[in-house]
DRENZALO-757708 format. One record per atom (N, C-alpha, C): x, y, z; residue in one letter. Coordinates in steps of 0.05 Angstrom, whole numbers, plus 5000, padded with zeros to 4 digits. Layout:
BEGIN
XYZa
...
//
This chain:
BEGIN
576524729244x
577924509258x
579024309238x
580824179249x
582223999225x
580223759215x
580123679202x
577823449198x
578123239207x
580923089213x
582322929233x
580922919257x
581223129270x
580823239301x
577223229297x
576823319283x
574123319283x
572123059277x
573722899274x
573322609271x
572722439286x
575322459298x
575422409329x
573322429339x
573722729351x
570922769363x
569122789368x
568522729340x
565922699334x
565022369348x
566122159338x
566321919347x
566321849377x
568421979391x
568522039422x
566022079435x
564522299428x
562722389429x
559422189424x
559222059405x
557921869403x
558021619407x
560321499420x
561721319435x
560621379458x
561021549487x
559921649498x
557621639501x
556221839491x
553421919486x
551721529491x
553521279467x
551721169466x
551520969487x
554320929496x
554920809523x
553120869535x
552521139545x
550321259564x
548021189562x
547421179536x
543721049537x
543420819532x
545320619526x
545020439526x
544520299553x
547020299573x
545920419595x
543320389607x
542520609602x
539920679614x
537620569596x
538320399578x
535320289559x
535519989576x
537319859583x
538819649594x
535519539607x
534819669630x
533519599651x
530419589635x
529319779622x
527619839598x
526619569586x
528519539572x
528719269547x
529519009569x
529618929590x
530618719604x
527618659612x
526218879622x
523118879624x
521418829594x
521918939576x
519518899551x
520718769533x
523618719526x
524618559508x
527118359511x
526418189538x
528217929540x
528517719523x
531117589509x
531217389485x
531517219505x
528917089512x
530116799516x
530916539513x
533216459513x
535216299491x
532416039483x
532415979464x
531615729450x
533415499432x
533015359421x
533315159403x
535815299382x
535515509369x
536815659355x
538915859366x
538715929387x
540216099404x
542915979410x
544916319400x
547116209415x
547816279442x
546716299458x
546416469478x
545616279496x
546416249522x
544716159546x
543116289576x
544416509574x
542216709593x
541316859574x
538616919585x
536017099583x
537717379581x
537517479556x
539117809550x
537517949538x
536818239542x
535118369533x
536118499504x
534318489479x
535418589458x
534118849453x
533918909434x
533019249417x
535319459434x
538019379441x
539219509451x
540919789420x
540319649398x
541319829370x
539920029376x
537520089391x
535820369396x
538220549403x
539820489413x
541220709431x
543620829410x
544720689386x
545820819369x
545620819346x
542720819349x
541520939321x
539321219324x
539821259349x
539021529352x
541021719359x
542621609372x
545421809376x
547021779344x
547121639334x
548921699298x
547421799283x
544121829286x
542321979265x
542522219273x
542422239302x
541922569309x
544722689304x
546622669308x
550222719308x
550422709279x
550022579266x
550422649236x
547722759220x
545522829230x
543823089220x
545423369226x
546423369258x
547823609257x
550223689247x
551723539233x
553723459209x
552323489173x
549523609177x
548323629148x
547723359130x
548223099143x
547922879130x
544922739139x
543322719111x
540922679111x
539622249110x
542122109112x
542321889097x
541121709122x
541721759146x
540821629174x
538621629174x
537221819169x
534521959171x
532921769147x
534021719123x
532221589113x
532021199115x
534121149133x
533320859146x
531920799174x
532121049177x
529621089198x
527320899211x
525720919180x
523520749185x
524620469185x
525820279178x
527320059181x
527619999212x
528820249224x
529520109251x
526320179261x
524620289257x
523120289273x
520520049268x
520619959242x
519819659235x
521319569254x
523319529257x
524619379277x
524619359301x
524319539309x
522619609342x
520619409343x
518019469335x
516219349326x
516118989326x
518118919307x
518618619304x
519818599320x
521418799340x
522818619364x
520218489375x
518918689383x
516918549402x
514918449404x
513918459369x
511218349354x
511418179337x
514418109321x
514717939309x
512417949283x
513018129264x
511218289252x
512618029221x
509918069200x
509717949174x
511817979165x
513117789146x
515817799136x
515317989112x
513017949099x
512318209076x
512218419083x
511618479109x
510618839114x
514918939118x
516318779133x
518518749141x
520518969100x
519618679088x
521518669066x
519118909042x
517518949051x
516819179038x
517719409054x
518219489073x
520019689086x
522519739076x
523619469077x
525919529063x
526419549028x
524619509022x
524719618990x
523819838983x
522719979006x
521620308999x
524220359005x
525820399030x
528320439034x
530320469014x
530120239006x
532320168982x
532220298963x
529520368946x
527920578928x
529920868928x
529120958951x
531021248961x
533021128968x
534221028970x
537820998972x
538421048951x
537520848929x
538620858900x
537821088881x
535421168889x
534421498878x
536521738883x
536521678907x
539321998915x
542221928911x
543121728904x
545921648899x
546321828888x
549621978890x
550622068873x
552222038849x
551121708841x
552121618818x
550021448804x
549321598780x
546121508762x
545421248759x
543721098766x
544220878745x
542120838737x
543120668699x
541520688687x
538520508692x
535820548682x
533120418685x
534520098692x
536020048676x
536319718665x
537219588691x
538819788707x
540219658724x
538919748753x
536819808757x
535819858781x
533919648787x
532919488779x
532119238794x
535319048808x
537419058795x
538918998814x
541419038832x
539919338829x
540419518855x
539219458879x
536519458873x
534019478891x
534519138909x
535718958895x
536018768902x
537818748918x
539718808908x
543318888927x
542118998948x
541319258961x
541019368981x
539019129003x
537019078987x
535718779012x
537118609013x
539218639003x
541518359008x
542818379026x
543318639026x
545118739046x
544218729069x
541318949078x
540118949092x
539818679106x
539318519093x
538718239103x
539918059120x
542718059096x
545817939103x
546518059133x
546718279140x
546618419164x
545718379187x
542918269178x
541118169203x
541317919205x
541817789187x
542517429181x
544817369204x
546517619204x
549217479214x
550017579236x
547617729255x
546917889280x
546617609304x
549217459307x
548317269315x
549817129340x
550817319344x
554317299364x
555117559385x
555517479403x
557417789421x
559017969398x
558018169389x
560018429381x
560318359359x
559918149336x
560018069309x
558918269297x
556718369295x
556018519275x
556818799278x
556518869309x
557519219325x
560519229310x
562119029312x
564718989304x
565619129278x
563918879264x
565118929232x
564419129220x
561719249232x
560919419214x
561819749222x
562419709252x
564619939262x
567419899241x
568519719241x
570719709221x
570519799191x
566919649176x
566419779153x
566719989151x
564320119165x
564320539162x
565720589171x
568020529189x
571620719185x
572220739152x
572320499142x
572720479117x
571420629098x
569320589106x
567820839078x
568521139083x
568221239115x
568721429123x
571321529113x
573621359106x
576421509099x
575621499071x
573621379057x
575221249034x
572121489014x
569921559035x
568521759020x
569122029029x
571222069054x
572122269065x
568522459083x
567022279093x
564622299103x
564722279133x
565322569137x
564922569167x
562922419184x
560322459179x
557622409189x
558922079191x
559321959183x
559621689185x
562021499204x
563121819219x
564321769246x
563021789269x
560121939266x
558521929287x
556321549282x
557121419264x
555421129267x
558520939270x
560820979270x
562920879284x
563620919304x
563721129318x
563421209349x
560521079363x
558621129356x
555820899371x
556020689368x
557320529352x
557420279361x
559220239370x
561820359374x
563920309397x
563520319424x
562020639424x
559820499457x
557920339458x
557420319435x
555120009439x
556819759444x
558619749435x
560519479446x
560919449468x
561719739484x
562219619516x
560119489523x
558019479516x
555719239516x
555318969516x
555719109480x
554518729471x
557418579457x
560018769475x
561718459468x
562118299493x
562518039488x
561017829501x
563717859529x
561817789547x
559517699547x
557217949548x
555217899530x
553118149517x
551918139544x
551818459550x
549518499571x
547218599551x
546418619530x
544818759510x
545518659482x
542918559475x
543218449443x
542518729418x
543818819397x
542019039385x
539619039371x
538518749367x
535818589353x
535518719325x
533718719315x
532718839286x
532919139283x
531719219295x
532519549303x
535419639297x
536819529307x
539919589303x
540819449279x
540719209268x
542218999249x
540919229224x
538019169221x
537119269190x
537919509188x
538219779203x
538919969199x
542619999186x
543419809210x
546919859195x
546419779168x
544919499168x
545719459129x
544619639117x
542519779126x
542419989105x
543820269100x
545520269131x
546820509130x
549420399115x
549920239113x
553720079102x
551920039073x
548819949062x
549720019034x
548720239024x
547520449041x
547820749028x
550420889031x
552120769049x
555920909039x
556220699015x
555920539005x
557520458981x
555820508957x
553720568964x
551520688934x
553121038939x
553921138953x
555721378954x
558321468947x
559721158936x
561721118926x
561921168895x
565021388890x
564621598865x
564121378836x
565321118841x
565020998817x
564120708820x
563620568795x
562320258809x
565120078818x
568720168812x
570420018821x
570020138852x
569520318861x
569820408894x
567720248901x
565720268887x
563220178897x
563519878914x
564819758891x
566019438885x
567319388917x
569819588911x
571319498937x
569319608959x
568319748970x
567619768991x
565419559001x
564519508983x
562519198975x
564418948992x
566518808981x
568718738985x
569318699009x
570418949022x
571618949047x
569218769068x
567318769060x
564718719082x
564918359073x
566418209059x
565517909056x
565517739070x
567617829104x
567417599113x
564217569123x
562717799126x
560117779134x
558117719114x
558117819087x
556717759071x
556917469056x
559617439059x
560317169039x
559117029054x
559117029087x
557916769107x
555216779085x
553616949097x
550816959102x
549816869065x
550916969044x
550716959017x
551316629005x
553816459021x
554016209018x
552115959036x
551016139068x
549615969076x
546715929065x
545616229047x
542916159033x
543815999007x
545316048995x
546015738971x
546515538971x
547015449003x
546615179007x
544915059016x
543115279036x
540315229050x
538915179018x
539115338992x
537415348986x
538014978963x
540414888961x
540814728941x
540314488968x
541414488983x
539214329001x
536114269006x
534814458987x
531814458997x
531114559020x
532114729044x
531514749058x
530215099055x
528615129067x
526915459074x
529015629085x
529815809059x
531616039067x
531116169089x
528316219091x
527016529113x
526516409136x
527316029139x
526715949163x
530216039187x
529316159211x
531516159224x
533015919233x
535315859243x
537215699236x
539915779249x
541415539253x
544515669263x
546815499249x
546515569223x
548015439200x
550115649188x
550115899194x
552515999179x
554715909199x
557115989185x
559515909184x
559815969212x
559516249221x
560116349256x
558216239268x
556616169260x
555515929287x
554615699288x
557115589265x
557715319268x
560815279287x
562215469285x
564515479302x
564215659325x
561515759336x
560515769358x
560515429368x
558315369357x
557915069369x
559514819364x
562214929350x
563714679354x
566114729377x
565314919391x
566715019418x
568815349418x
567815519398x
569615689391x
567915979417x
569316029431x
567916199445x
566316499431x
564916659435x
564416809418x
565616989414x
567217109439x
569217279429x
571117209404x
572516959405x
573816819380x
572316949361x
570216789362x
569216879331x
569317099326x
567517289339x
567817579331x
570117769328x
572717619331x
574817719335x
575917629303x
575717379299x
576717279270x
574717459251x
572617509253x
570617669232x
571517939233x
571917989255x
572518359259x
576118379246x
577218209249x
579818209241x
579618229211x
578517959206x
579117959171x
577918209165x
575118379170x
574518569160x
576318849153x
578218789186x
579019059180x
582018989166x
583418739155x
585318709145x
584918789110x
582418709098x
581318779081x
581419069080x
579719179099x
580519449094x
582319659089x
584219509095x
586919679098x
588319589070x
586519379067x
588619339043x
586819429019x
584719479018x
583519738998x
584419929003x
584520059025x
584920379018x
587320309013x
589520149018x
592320229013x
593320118984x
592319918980x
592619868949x
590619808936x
588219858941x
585719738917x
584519458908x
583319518892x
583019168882x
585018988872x
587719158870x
589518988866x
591018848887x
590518998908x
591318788933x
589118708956x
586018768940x
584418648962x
583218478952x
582318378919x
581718148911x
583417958924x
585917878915x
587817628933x
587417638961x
586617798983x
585917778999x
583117699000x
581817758979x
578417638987x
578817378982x
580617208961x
581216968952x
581916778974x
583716888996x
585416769017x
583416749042x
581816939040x
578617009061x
578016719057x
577516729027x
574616509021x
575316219021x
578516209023x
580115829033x
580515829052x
580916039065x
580915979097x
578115939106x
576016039098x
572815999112x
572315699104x
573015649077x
572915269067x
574715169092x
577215189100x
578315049113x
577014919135x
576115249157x
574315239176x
572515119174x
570715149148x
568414909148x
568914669146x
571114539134x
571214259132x
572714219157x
574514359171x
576114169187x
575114239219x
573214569227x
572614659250x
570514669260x
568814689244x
565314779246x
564114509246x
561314529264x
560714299260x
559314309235x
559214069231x
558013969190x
555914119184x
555414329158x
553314469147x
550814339161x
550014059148x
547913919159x
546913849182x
547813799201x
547513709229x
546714009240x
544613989242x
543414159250x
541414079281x
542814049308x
542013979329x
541314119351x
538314069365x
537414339376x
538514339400x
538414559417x
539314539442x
538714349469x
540514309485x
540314109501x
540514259532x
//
């Protein structure tokens, strides 16, 4: 079959598939795992999350039968995540999961690296992982971009398997874009970052590596600039909070679709402008990303600081 066609369908197919169980986990998770909105919440009805169950079992199983072993080993991540949906489990047992993870990501890469540079490898990948779940915080924001990422890796490592985790979250969107009948909670967030940074530890050189790194900033840059100010502020990184950039222009009246629409956009304008010209035409685009997010912060969002609980 052509690999095109087979692409497709593959995606169709797990689009589908995840629509369907999502679906049917709906009523499930509304019973054992309702978020109900708080102080920090952008949300005002009661929505059930651990809805990422539903396509992270349809993209692991769809791309095992595609010969790709890489789903399978973030596995345990989402299933920590299960877990903390509904136990709200130690932040150590959490971030030691994800550093065994990370361990085997960077062990099976198909590009060596040396002793020297694997402590900050090991670091990159919980960054990611992190950044991911940091910024899981909006209707369809994260299902979005990171459907937009792995298109990108998918053309750009020519990795089929990684059309079956872009097709599940496209049926996971008929979901959770807003208004979300289903949040994807931890279960879903930690697994994509680890599936988006085992495609770029799969990337043939460290400039691919780079860009595909890249394409992902409007999400990472939020989450990466809101802990350097939490942290030069004095304030507790690991405390939750609604200070990044998308949900300060949540709460200065930006609906959530907006937002997730400006995040999912820039992502995939980035994208196109790697695969089509490289770092020579997606650096200046990351530059033009990162004055327009200053703009937004100074002239749209409410002020980094003011941090006011719900009313």
């Amino acid at each position: 079959m052509n690999p095109a066609i087979a692409a497709v369908a593959l995606a169709l197919v797990a689009a589908l598939l995840t629509a369907l169980l999502t679906w049917a986990l709906i009523p499930l998770l509304r019973r054992r795992l309702l978020d109900r909105p708080n102080a920090r919440s952008s949300h005002a009805t009661p929505t059930p999350r651990g809805g990422g169950l539903a396509f992270v079992l349809v993209a692991t199983a769809l791309a095992a039968t595609n010969g790709a072993l890489w789903p399978l080993l973030c596995l345990p991540l989402a299933l920590v995540g299960v877990l903390d949906d509904r136990h709200n489990l130690p932040a150590g047992l959490r971030y030691g999961v994800q550093a065994l993870t990370a361990v085997a990501l960077v062990a099976l890469a198909p590009l060596p690296l040396p002793l020297w540079l694997w402590p900050l490898a090991l670091v990159s990948v919980t960054a990611v992982i992190n950044f991911v779940n940091f910024t899981d915080g909006l209707d369809g924001l994260v299902a979005g971009c990171l459907a937009v990422l792995l298109a990108v890796a998918a053309v750009q490592l020519q990795a089929g398997w990684l059309w079956a985790a872009v097709g599940a979250l496209l049926g996971f969107l008929v979901w959770n874009w807003s208004p979300a009948r289903v949040f994807m909670g931890d279960v879903g967030s930690t697994w994509l970052g680890a599936i988006y940074a085992a495609a770029v530890l799969q990337a043939a050189t460290p400039t691919a590596q780079l860009g595909l790194l890249l394409v992902g900033f409007p999400l990472l840059g939020d989450a990466c600039s809101c802990v350097l100010r939490r942290l030069h502020a004095g304030q507790p990184v690991v405390q939750a909070h609604r200070l990044h950039l998308y949900q300060r222009l949540q709460r200065a009246g930006w609906p959530h679709s907006r937002v997730s629409g400006l995040y999912v956009s820039a992502t995939a304008v980035l994208g196109v402008a790697w695969l089509a010209g490289g770092l020579w035409l997606l650096l200046p685009l990351v530059a033009l990303t990162t004055a327009c997010g200053a703009w937004l912060d100074r002239q749209v969002a409410v002020r980094f600081s003011k941090e006011e609980p719900r009313k």
